[in-house]
C-alpha positions as CSV (number, residue, x, y, z in Angstrom):
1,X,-33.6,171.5,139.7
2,X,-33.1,168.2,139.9
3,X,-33.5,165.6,137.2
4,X,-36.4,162.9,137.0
5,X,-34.9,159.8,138.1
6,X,-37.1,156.2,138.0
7,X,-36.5,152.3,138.4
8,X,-37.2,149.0,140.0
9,X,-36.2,148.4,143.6
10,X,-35.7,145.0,144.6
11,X,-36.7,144.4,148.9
12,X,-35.1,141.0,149.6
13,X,-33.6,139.0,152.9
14,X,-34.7,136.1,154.7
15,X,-38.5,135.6,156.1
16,X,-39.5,138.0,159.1
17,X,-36.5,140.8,158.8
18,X,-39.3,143.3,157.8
19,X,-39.6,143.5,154.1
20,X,-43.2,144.2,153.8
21,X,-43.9,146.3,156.7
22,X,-40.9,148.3,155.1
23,X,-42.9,148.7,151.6
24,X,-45.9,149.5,153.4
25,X,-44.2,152.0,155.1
26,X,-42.5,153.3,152.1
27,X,-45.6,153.5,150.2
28,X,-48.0,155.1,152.9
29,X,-50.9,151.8,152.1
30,X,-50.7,148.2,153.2
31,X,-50.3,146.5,150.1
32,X,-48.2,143.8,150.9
33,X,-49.6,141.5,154.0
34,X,-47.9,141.1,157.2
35,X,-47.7,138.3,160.2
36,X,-45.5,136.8,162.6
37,X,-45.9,133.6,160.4
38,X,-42.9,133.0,157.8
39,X,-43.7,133.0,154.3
40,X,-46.3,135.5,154.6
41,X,-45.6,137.0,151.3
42,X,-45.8,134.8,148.6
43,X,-45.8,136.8,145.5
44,X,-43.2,139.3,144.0
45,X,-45.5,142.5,144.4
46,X,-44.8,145.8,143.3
47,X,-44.9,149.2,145.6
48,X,-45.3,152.5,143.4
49,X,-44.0,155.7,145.3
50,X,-44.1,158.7,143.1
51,X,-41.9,162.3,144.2
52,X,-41.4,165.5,142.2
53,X,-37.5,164.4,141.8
54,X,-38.1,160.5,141.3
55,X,-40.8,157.6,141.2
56,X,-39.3,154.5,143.4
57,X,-40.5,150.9,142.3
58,X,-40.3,148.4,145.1
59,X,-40.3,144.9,144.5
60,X,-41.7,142.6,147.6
61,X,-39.7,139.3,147.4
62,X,-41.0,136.3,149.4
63,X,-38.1,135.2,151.9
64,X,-35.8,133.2,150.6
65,X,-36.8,129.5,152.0
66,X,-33.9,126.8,152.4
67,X,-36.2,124.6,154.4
68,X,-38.7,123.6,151.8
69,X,-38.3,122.2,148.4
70,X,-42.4,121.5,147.2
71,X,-43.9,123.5,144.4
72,X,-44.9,126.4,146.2
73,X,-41.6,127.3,147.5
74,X,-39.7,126.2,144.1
75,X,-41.9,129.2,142.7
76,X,-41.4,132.0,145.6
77,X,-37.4,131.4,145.1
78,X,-37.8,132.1,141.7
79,X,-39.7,134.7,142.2
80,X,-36.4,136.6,144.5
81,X,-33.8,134.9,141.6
82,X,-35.5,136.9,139.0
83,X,-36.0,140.1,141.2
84,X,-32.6,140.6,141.8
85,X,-31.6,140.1,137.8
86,X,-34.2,142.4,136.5
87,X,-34.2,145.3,138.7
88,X,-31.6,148.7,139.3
89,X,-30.8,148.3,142.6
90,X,-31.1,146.1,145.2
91,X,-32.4,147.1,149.1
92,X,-31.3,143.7,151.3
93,X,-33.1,144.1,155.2
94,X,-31.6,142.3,157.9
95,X,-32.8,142.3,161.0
96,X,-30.4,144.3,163.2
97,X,-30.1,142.2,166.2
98,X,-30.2,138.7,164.5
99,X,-28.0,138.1,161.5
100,X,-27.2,134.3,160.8
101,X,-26.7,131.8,158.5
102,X,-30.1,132.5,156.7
103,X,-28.8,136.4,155.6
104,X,-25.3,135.2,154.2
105,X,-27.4,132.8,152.2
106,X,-29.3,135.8,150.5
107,X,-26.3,137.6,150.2
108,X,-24.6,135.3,148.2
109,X,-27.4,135.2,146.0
110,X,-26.9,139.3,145.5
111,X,-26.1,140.3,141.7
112,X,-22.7,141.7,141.5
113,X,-23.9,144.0,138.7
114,X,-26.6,146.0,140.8
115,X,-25.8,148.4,143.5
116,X,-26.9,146.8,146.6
117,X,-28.1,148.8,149.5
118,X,-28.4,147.2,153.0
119,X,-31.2,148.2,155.2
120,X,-30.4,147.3,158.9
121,X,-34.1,146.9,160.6
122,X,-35.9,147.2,164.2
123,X,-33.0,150.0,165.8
124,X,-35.9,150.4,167.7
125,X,-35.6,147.3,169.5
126,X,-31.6,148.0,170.4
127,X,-31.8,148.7,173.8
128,X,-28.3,150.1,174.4
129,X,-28.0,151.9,171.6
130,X,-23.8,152.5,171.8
131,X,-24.3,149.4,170.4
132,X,-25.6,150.0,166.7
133,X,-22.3,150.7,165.6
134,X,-20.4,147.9,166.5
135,X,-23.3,145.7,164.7
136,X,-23.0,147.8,161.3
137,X,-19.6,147.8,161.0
138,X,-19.6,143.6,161.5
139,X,-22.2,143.9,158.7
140,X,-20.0,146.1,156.6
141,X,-17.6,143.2,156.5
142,X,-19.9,140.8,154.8
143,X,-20.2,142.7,151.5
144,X,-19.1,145.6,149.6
145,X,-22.6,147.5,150.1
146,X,-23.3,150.8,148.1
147,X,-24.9,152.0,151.5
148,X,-25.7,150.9,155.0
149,X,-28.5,152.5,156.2
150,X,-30.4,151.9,159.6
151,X,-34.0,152.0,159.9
152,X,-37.0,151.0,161.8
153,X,-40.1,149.9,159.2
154,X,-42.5,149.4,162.3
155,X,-41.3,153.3,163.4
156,X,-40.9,154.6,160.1
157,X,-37.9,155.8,161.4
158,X,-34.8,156.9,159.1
159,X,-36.9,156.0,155.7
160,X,-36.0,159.2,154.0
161,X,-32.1,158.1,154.3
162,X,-32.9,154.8,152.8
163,X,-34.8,156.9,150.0
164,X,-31.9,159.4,149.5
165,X,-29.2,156.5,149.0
166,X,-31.9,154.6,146.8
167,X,-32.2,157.3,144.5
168,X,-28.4,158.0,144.0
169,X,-28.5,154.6,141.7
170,X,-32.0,154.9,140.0
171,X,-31.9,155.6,136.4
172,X,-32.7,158.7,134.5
173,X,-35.5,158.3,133.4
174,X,-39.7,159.2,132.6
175,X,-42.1,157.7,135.3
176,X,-42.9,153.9,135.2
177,X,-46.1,154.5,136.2
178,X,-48.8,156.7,136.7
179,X,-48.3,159.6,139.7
180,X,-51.4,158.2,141.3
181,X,-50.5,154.3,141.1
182,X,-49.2,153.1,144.1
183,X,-49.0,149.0,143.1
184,X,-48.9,146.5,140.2
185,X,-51.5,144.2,141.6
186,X,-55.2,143.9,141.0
187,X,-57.8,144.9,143.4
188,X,-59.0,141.0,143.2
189,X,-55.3,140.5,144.3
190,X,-55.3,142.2,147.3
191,X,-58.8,140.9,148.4
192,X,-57.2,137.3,148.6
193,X,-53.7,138.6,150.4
194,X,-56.1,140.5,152.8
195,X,-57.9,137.2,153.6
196,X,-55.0,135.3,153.8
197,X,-53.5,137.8,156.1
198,X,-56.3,137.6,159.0
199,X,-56.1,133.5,158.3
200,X,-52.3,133.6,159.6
201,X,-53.1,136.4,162.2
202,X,-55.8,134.9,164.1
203,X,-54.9,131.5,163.5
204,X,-51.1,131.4,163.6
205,X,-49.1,128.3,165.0
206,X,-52.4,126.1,164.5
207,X,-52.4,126.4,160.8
208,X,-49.6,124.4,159.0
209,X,-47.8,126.3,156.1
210,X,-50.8,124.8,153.6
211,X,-53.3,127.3,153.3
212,X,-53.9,129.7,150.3
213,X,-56.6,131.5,149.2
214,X,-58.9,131.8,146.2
215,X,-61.3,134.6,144.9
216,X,-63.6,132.7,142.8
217,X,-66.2,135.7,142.5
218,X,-64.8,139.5,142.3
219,X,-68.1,141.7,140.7
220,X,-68.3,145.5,140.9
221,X,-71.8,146.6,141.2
222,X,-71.7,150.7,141.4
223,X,-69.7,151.6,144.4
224,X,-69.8,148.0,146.3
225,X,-67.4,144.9,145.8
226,X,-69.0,141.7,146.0
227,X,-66.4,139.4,146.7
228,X,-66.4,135.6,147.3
229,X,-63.5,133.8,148.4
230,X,-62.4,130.1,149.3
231,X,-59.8,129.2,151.9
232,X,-57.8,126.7,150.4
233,X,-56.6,123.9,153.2
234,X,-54.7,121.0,152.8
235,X,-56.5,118.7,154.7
236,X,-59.9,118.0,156.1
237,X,-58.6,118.1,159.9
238,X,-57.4,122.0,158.8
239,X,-60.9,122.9,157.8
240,X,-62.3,123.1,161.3
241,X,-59.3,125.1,163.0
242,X,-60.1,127.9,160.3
243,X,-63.8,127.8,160.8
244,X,-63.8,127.4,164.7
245,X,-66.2,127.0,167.2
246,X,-69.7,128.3,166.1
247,X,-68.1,129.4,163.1
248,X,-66.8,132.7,164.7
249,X,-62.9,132.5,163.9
250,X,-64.1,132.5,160.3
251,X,-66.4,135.1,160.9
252,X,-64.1,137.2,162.3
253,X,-61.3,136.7,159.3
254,X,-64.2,137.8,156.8
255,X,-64.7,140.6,159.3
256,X,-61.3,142.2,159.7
257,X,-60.6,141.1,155.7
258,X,-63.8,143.5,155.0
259,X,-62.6,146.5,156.5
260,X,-59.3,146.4,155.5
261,X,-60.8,145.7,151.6
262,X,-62.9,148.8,152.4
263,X,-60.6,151.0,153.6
264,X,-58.2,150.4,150.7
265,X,-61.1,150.3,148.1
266,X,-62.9,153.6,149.4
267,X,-66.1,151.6,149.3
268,X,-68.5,148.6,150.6
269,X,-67.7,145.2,150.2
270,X,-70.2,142.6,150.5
271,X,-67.5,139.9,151.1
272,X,-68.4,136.0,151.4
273,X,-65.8,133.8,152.5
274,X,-65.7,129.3,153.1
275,X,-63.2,126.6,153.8
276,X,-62.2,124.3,151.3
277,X,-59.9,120.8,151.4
278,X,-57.4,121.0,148.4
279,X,-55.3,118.2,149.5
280,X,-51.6,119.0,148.2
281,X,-52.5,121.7,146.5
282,X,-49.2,123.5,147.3
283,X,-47.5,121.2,145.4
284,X,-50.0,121.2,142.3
285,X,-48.3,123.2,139.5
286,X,-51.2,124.0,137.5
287,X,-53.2,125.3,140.9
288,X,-50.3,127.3,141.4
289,X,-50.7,128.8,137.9
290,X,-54.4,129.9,138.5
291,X,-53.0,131.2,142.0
292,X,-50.6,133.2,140.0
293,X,-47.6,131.8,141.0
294,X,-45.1,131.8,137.9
């Protein structure tokens, strides 16, 4: 019988390779929000997935951002820096079609001390596949890797290699959680990454990067959430794109935000959502604080 194994996984690459639709994936729950926007993720959140033979930690890193220097992205990039020196093993995803500049920037941020494990993402979209090998072993050539595993986090294909080789470096050791937990964050936490999920989904390209999102009521009454929440723009122009004609774009982010909450939450939620202007607030320190960026 195998021994209990347990530890911290660190996810990391650049924005859009996959890393949260590969936690989600990993833990069976969508816990960690996903867009075709970069900088989704924001936070460092963990995923819980407990076995018989091992419970696997997974840290969600934001991607690592080059581009931008203000307060918000300061935080997220300490946010990866400290991932990658706290946990047992690292799990870097690249995307497997489009490796650049932007990936060998991440890797030479890689602890040398940590087993590092690369996860090559979207096979599925390799059309001729007689080409997959050619790409890994070009990839092979960029680090000394403890594994190179392909995968497809959209498929869920391959998942239980990337497990296998994961828990070939995890510690021996007692569970770091409870069998049933399956994240660190707060149920007020995920109401506000929900939110701010449907804001990048439905509005996209006509949002600028400044928009957050701020539960400033979170009541349990019985069964039923009562949630209210504040959009957080940066400017008053940016306050009428989220609301949108009639008010139905922001009716329809409170909407799709509901069902997800209630889905997750195995209850109602009575959910109340409205624009604010915070003008610069992604550069605001102590906002950041009370947003929970460290």
């Amino acid at each position: 019988m195998n021994e209990l194994k347990s530890g911290t996984i660190a996810i990391v690459g650049r924005p859009n390779v996959g890393k949260s639709t590969l936690l989600n994936r990993l833990i069976g729950e969508k816990i960690s929000i996903v867009s075709r926007k970069a900088q989704t993720t924001r936070h460092r959140i963990m995923g819980i997935l407990s076995r018989p033979d091992a419970q696997f930690v997974f840290v969600d890193t934001p991607g690592f951002q080059t581009k931008h220097t203000n307060a918000l992205n300061r935080a997220m990039n300490r946010g990866v820096t400290q991932a990658l020196a706290e946990v047992d093993v690292v799990v870097l995803v690249v995307d497997a079609e489009h490796f650049d500049a932007r990936d060998m920037a991440v890797i030479r941020l890689l602890p040398a001390e940590r087993p590092v494990i690369l996860a090559v993402n979207k096979i599925d979209q390799i059309k001729e596949k007689n080409q997959l090998l050619p790409i890994l072993a070009k990839l092979a050539a960029h680090y000394a890797f403890a594994a190179i595993v392909p995968v497809s986090a959209a498929k869920g294909s391959q998942l239980d290699d990337l497990l296998a080789e994961t828990r070939k470096h995890l510690p021996h050791n007692e569970l770091l959680f409870g069998e049933d937990e399956i994240t660190d964050k707060s149920e007020k936490f995920l109401a506000a990454e929900y939110i701010r999920e449907k804001l990048f989904r439905l509005i996209g390209d006509e949002l600028p990067y400044g928009a957050t999102v701020e539960v400033e009521k979170f009541e349990l009454d019985g069964a039923l959430h009562r949630i209210s929440a504040a959009i957080v723009v940066d400017r008053q122009a940016h306050k009428g794109i989220v609301i949108g004609k009639g008010g139905e774009t922001l009716k329809r982010i409170a909407s799709e935000a509901r069902q997800d909450m209630e889905r997750l939450f195995d209850g109602k939620v009575f959910l109340e959502v409205f624009v604010k202007v915070k003008s610069g607030w992604s550069d605001d320190e102590r906002l950041l604080k009370s947003l929970g960026y460290e």
